[in-house]
C-alpha positions in Angstrom: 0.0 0.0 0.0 1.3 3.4 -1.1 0.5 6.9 1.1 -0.8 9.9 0.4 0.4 12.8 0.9 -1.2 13.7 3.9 -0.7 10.3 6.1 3.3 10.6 5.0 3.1 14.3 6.4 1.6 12.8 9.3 4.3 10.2 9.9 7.1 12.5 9.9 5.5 15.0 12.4 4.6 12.1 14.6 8.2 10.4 14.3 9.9 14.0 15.3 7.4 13.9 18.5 9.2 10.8 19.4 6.0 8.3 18.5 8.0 5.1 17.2 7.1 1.8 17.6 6.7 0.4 21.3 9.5 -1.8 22.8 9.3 -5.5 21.7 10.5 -8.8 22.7 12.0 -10.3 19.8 10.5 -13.3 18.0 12.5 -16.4 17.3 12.9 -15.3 13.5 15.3 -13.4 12.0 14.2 -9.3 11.9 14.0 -8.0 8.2 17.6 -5.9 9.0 19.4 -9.5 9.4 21.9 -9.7 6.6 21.9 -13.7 6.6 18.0 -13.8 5.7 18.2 -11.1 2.8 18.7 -11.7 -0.8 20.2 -9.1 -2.3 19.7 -8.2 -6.6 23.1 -9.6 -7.5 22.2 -12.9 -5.9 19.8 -14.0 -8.6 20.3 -15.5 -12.2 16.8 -15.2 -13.3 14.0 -13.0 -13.3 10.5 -13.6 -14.1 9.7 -13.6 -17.2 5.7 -13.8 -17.9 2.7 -13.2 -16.0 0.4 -16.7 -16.1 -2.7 -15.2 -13.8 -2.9 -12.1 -12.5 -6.3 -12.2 -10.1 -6.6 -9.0 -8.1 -9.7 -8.2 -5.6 -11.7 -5.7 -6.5 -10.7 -1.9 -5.5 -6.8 -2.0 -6.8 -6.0 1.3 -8.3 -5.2 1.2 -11.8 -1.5 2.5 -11.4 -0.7 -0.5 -9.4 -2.9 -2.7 -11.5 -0.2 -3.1 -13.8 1.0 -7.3 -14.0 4.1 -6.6 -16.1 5.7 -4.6 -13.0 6.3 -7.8 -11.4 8.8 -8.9 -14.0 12.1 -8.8 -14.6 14.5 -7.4 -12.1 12.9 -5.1 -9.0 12.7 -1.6 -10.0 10.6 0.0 -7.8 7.5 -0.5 -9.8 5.0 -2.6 -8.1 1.6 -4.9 -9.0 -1.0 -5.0 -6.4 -2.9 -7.8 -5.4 -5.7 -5.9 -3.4 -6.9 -6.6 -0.3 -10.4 -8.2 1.7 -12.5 -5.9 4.0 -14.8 -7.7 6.6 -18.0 -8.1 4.2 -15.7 -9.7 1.6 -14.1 -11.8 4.0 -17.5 -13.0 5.2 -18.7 -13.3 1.8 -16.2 -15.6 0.8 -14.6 -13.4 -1.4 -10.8 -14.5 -2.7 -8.3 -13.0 -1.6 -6.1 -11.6 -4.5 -2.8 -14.0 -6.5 -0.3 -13.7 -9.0 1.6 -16.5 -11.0 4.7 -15.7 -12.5 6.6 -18.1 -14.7 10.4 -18.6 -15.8 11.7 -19.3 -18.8 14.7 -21.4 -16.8 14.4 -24.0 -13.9 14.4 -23.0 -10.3 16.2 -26.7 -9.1 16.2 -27.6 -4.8 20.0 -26.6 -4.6 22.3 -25.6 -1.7 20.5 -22.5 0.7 17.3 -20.2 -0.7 16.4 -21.0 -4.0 14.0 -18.3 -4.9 13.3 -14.7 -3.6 10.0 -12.7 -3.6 10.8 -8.7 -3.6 8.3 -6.7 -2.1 8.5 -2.5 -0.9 7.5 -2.9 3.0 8.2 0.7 4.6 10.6 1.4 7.7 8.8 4.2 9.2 8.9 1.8 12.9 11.9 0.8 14.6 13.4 -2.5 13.9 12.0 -5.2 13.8 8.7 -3.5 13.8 7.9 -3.2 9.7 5.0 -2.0 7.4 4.4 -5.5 5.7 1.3 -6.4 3.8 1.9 -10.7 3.9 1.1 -13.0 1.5 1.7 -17.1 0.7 4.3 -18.0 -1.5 3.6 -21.5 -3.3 5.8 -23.0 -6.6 4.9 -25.1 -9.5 6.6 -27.6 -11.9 3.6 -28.0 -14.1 1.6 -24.4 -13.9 -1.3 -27.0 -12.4 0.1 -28.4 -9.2 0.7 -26.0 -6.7 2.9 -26.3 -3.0 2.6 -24.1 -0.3 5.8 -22.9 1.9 4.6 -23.8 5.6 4.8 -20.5 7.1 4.7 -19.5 10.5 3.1 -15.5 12.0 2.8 -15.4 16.0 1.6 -11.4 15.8 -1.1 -11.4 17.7 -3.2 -8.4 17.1 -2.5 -6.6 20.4 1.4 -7.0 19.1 0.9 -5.0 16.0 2.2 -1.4 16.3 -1.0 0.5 15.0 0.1 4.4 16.2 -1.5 5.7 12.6 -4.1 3.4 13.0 -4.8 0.1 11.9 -4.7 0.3 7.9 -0.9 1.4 8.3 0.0 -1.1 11.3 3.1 -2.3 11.6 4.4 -5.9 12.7 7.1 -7.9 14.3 9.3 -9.3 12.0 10.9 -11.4 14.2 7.6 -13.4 15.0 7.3 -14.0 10.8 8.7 -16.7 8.8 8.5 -17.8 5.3 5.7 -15.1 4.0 6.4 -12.5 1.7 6.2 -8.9 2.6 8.4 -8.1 5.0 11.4 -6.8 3.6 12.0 -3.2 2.2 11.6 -2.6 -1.1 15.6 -3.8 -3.2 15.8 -6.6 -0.5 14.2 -10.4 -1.4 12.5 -12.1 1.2 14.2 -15.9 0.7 12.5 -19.1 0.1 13.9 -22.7 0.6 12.9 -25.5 -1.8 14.0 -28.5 0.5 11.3 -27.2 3.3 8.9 -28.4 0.8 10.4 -32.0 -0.1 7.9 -34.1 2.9 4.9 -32.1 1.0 2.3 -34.6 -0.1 2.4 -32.7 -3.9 6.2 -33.4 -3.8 6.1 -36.8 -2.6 3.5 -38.2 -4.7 6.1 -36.4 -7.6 2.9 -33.7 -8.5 5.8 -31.1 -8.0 9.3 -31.4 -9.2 11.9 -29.5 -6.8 14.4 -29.7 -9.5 12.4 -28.4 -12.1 10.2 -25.4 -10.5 8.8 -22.9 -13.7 6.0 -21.2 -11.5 5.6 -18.7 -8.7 2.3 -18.2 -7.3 1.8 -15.3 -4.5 -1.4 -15.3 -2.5 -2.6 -12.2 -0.6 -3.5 -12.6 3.2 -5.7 -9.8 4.2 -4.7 -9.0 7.9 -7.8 -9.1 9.7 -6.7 -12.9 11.8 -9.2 -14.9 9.2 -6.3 -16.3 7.4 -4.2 -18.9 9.4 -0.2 -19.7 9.0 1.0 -23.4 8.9 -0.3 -23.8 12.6 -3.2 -22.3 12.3 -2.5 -19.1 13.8 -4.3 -16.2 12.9 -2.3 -14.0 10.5 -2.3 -10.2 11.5 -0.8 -8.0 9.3 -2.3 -4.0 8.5 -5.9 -3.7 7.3 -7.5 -2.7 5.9 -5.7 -1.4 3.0 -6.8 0.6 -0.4 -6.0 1.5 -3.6 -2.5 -0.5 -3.9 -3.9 -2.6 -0.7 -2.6 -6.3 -0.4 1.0 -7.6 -1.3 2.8 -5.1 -3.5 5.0 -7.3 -5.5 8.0 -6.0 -7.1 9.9 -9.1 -8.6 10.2 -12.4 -8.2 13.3 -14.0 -8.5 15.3 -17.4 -9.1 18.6 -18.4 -7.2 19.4 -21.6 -8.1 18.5 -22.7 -11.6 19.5 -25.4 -14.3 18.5 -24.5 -18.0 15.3 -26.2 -19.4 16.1 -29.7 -21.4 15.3 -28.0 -24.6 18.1 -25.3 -24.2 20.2 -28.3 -23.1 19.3 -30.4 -26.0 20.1 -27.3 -28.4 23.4 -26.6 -26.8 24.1 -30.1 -27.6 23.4 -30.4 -30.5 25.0 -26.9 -31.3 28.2 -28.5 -29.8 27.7 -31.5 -31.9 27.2 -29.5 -35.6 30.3 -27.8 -34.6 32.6 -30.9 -34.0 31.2 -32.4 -36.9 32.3 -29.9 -39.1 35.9 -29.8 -38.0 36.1 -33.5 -38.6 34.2 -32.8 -41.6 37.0 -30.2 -42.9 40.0 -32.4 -41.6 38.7 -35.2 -43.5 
């Protein structure tokens, strides 16, 4: 979610008053200012490439209603996904997603394999963050679709709401594997090999050496959405306008190149020797 004018004038008067975020106990997670749980630009070897679905709820501005901005590398230019009031909530309304897809293999390597670049704000003191959250789940196929267990242990009395609740801000430290809560030029990592007992990888639905698809999935922070544990999942709410996740860039760490640009190289490599011992011949 991007501010107006008139809230950002209102955050800087209140910060010079001294109204930051209230002391906290830190969470057993790493804050979003920890160096080892950052990916950084030069980290990754492939961007997204194409936008598969882009499914926004209903209210996203049309400046941040823009799917391409979630390509390629982070630039500052975000896609929405919109977010859920109470009505829609109750209504069953869904919240909003976005699937990118690669044209190169994200493969279950050594560390993070994949990073999700998002624009959360520091206007609270660390690890206190503006973070609209959302699910992060991969694909080999486009069809079949894993989840990254995640974990939030915010309650909603823990979330720093001094300009109210739409512009809350939340623990980092209590938040692990959701997107959203690092600034914006700083990936949030994600692990294949957390995903390798998941019944969609065990029963070989999803390939962790051969992952093509992104999907993000918006949680609207009102505690109706539940992490891995089933705890409720605070975040602020409700948002407007460019409310929900506001995604960046997606990004791959650890890729091998498709079998048909293997194939081809081959067979590039092949034509080539052939015609040497063509010409020595």
């Amino acid at each position: 979610m991007m501010f107006a004018n008139r809230v950002i004038s209102g955050l800087a008067a209140s910060l010079l008053l001294g109204v930051t975020a209230s002391a906290v106990v830190a969470g057993p997670y790493p804050s979003f200012s920890d160096t080892s749980h950052q990916v950084l630009p030069g980290q990754i070897s492939a961007w997204a490439t194409s936008v598969v679905d882009y499914s926004p709820t209903a209210g996203v501005d049309a400046a941040y209603a823009d799917a391409s901005h979630a390509l390629a590398a982070n630039d500052g230019g975000i896609v929405s996904l919109g977010d859920l009031d109470a009505a829609q909530i109750a209504a069953g309304d869904l919240p909003g997603t976005l699937t990118v897809k690669f044209d190169t293999l994200i493969s279950d390597l050594a560390g993070p394999d994949l990073a999700v670049f998002e624009n959360a704000s520091q206007f609270y003191t660390d690890p206190v963050i503006f973070a609209e959250l959302a699910y992060v789940e991969v694909s080999s196929n486009g069809t079949d679709f894993v989840r990254f267990p995640s974990v939030s242990l915010n309650t909603e009395d823990d979330l720093v709401a001094n300009f109210g609740r739409a512009y809350a801000g939340a623990d980092t430290t209590n938040i692990y594997n959701l997107a959203g809560v690092h600034p914006t030029g700083i990936g949030t990592p994600f692990d294949l090999a957390e995903l390798s007992g998941m019944a969609e990888v065990v029963s070989g639905a999803v390939d962790l050496s051969a992952i093509q698809y992104v999907r993000l999935v918006d949680i609207p922070g009102s505690g109706d959405f539940v992490d891995s544990l089933g705890n409720p999942i605070f975040d602020a709410w409700v948002t407007t306008g460019s409310g929900g996740l506001d995604l960046d860039a997606v990004g791959a760490i650890n890729t091998v190149p498709e079998p048909s640009t293997t194939l081809l190289a081959l067979l590039g490599i092949a034509l080539v020797a052939g015609g040497r011992l063509a010409k020595r011949g």
